[in-house]
N, C-alpha and C positions, 0 to 999 in steps of 0.2 A: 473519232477524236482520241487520242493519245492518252492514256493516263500517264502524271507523272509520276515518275521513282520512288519519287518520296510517298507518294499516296498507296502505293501499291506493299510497301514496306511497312507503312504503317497499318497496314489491314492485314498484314500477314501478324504483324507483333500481337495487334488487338484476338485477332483469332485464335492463336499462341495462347496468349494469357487467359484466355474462356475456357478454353479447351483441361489448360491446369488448374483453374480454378475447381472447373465442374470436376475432374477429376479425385482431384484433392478431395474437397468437400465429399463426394461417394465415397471412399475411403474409411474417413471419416464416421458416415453413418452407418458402414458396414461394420467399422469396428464398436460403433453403440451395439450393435442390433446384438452383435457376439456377444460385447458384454449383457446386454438385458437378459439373452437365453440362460446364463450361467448364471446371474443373477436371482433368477427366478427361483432357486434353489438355498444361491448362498449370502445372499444380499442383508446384510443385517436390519434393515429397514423392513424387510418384507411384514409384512401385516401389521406397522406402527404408523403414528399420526404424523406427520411433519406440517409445521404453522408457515405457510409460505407467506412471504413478502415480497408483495411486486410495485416498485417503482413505474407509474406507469408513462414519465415523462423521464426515465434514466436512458443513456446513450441516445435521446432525441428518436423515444418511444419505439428503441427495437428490442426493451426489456420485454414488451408485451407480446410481439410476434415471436420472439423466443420462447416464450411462458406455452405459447399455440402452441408454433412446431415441432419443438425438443423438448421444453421441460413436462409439462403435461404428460404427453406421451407416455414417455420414458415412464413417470409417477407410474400412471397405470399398468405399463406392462410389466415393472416389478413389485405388483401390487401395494404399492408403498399409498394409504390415505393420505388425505390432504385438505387445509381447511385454507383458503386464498382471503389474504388484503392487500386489498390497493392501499397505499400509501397517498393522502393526501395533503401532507402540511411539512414544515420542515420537525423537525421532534416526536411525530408520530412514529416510527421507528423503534427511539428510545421506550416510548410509554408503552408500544406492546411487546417487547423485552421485556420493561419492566415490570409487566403483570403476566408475564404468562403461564401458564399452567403446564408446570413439567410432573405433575401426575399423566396427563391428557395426552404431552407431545412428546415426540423422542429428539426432536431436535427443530430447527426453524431454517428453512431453504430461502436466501432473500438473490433476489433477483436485481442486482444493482450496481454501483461500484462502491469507493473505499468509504464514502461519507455516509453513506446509510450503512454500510460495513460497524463504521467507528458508532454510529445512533447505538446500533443492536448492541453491540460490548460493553457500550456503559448504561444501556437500559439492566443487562444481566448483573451487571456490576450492582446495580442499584436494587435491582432484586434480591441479592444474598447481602445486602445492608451493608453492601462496600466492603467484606471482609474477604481478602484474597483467598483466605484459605476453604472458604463456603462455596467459593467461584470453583476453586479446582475439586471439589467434590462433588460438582453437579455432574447429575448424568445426565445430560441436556449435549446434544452437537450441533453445530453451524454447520451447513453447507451452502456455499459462494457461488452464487453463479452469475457471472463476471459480463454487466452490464451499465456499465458508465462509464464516465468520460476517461477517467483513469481505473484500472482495473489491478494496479500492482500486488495487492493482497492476494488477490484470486490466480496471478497468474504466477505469483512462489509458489502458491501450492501444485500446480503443475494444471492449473484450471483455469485455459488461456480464451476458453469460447465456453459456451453453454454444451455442445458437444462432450467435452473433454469431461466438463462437471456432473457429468448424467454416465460416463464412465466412470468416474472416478467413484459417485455414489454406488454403481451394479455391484463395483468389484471390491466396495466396502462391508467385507465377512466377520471383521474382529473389531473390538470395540477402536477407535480412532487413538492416534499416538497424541496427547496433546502440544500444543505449540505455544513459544513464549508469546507474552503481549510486555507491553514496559507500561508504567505509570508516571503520569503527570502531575506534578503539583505548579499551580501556577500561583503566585502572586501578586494580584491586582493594585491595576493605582490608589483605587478605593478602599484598601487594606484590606479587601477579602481572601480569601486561601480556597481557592480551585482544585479540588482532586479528581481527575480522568484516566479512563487506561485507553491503550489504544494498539495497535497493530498491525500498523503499517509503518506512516514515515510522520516526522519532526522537521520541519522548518521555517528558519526565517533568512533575512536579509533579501535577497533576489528570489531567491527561490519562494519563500510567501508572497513577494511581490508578484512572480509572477502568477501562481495562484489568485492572488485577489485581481488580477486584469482577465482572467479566464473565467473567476465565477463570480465578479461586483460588474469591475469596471463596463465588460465587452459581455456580457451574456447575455446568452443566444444566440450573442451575431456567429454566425457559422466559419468564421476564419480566427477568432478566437483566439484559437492554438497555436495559428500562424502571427497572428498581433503580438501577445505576449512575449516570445524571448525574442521579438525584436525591440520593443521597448528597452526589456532588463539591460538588454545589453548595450545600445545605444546611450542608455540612463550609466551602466556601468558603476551602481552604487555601490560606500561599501557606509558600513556601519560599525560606532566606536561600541567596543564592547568587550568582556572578560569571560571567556566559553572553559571552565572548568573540566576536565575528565577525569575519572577512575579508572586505569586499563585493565584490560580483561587478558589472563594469560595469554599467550600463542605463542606455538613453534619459531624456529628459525624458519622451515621448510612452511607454514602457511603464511607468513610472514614476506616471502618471496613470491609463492605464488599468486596472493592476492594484491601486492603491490602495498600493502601496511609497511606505516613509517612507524619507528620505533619513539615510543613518545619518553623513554629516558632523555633524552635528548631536548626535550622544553624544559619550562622554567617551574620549580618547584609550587603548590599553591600558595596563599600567598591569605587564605584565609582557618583561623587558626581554629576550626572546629575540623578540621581536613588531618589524615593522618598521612603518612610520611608519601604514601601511594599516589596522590592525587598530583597531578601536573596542570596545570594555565598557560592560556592564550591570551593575552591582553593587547590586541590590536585593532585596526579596520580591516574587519570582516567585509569579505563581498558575497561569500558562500558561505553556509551553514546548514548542513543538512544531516539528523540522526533518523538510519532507516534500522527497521528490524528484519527487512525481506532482503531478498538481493536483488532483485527487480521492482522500479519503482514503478513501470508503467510496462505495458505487451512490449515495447520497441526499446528497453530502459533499463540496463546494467548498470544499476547504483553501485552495487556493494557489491563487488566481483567474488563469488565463491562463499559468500553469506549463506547460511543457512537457518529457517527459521524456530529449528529448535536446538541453537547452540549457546545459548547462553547469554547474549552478548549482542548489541547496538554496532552499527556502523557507523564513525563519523567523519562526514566530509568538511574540509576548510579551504577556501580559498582566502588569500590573507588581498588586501590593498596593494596595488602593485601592477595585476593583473593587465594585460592591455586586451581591448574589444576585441581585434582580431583573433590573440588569445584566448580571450572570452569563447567566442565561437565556436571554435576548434577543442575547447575544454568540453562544452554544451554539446555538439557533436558527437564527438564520441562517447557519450553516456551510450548509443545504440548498439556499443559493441565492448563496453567495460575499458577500453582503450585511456581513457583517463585515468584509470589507476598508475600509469606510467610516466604522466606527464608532472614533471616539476612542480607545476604550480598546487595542483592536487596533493594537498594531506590527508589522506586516511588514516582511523584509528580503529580498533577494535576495543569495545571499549562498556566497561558497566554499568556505567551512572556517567551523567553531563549533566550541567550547571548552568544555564545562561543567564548573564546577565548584563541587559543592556543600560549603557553609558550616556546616554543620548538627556540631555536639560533642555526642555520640555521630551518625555520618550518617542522615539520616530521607529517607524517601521511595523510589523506586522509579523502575528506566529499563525502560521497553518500546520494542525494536525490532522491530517489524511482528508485534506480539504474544509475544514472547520477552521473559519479564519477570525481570531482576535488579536488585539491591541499587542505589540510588545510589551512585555514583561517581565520580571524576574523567575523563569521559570525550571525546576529538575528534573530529570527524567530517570527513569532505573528499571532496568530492564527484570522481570518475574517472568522466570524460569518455569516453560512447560504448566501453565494454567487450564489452558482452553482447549477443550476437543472438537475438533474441525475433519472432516474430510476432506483429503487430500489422495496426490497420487499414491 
């Protein structure tokens, strides 16, 4: 009997793609194995403790077979000690951040993505008693090893797999450069006053929307990912509201190549504790997103050319207007930064932002690096080079 074309092309593709995969991957652990030998010498970890944090339900419990086959390992072969928690609640994260013994550790390895990421930064926060300047004089380092759903933090620092993160530890000889994080004050309906740092991304409108259909509405269900910006976008909301910014210097020449609109060109602020600098948006929003990385996700060119220790936020706006199909093709090319060129996309580079939403009764939702609450009156400002992280 005959096979068809089609069957016979498809098993060359499937073969094909095994073939590069397995390839890749050896690669890969060839170039760990390189790093650990050199390592073994100049590794600044060598014969220190690190407090590992492993998520044992993160990326749908392939945090843990990572922990097996690459991170473990690695620990050992450049002698670097090690004391392992499973993580089992949501705030457990924070609370052993917040107590941890940096006589004992040289730093804390967490095996997870951006929301137990964001736990540990304000458990540390909370440990030097919330005083910025106690935070940048600890000699404590984070190292990410990029196990969740979204992995954006882990993968700016050029730590896109667990692989890459156990390189990027070997061939860590001098003490770490540190990286900004920004702070959040939020203002509650309930008059309370919310202060968090955090280190990756800021949003609301569609964008925490879609967040809250990936980890309330749909979780677990395993297309999730796929549900979500079909909702947002089919919903195509936008949200009354007044998004404040402070621009952050830049060239003519970065300015061009990252696709940054020039925000002289908005409307002066409009609130009179604000000095001459500060510009407003006072529209319906249907995007709003401030990142500090330039990748929001492994597949995810937020902030084209961002860097995350320059100073300075990325902010995205899409205003009311927008049409679905639009929509689409805006959300699309996040994969390739490609929406920095497209019309409807405003970006700013930018110091501090202000939101504050319009809405009688308030509607809508903020996620910070997956940590999703109420809309609110909330600011953000970016602190300059805090935290020392290992990176490429």
């Amino acid at each position: 009997m005959e096979v068809p074309k089609v069957l016979w092309t498809a098993s060359v593709i499937a073969i094909i793609a095994t073939l590069a995969i397995y390839f890749f991957r050896r690669d890969d652990h060839m170039k760990l194995e390189a790093a650990i030998q050199a390592g073994k010498e100049d590794c600044l970890f060598r014969g220190k403790r690190l407090l590992v944090l492993l998520n044992p339900f993160g990326g749908g419990g392939r945090a843990f077979k990572r922990w097996q086959t690459v991170v473990r390992p690695s620990l050992q072969q450049l002698g670097i000690m090690y004391d392992l928690v499973q993580t089992t609640r949501a705030g457990h994260a924070f609370d052993l951040a917040a107590t941890v013994d940096t006589t004992k550790y040289a730093g804390m390895l967490a095996l997870s993505g951006d929301t137990t990421l964001h736990e540990v930064i304000n458990g540390l926060y909370e440990r030097c008693g919330k005083s910025l300047e106690t935070l940048r004089n600890l000699e404590f380092t984070l190292v990410a090893v990029p196990s969740g759903t979204s992995n954006g933090f882990s993968v700016s620092l050029g730590s896109a797999s667990a692989v890459e993160s156990m390189i990027n530890l070997a061939k860590c000889s001098k003490p770490p450069t540190p990286v900004d994080l920004y702070q959040i004050c939020s203002n509650t309906p309930d008059g309370k006053q919310a202060t968090r740092l955090d280190m990756h991304c800021f949003s609301t409108c569609i964008g925490a929307d879609h967040e809250e259909i990936v980890e309330r509405t749909f979780r677990g269900n395993p297309l999730r990912t796929l549900i979500a910006p079909l909702v947002v976008i089919s919903q195509c909301k936008s949200y009354p509201c007044k998004v404040y910014l402070k621009p952050s210097p830049v060239t003519i020449a970065e300015r061009e190549r990252r696709g940054l609109r020039d925000p002289s060109g908005l409307r002066s602020s409009d609130d009179p504790l604000h000095d001459d600098e500060w510009r407003m948006i006072d529209e319906q929003i249907v995007f709003c997103t401030a990142i500090n990385t330039e990748m929001g996700g492994k597949d995810m060119i937020l902030a084209p050319g961002a860097r995350i220790d320059d100073g300075a936020l990325t902010l995205l706006i899409v205003r009311r207007g927008v049409s679905r199909w639009r929509l689409v093709q805006l959300l699309t090319a996040f994969e390739t930064g490609g929406h920095a060129r497209m019309a409807e996309m405003e970006i700013y580079k930018v110091e501090q932002v202000q939101f504050r939403p319009l809405s009688n009764p308030l509607q809508g939702t903020i996620s910070i690096s997956g940590t999703l609450m109420p809309a609110c009156d909330t600011n953000l400002e970016i602190i300059p080079r805090i935290l020392k992280v290992v990176s490429k």
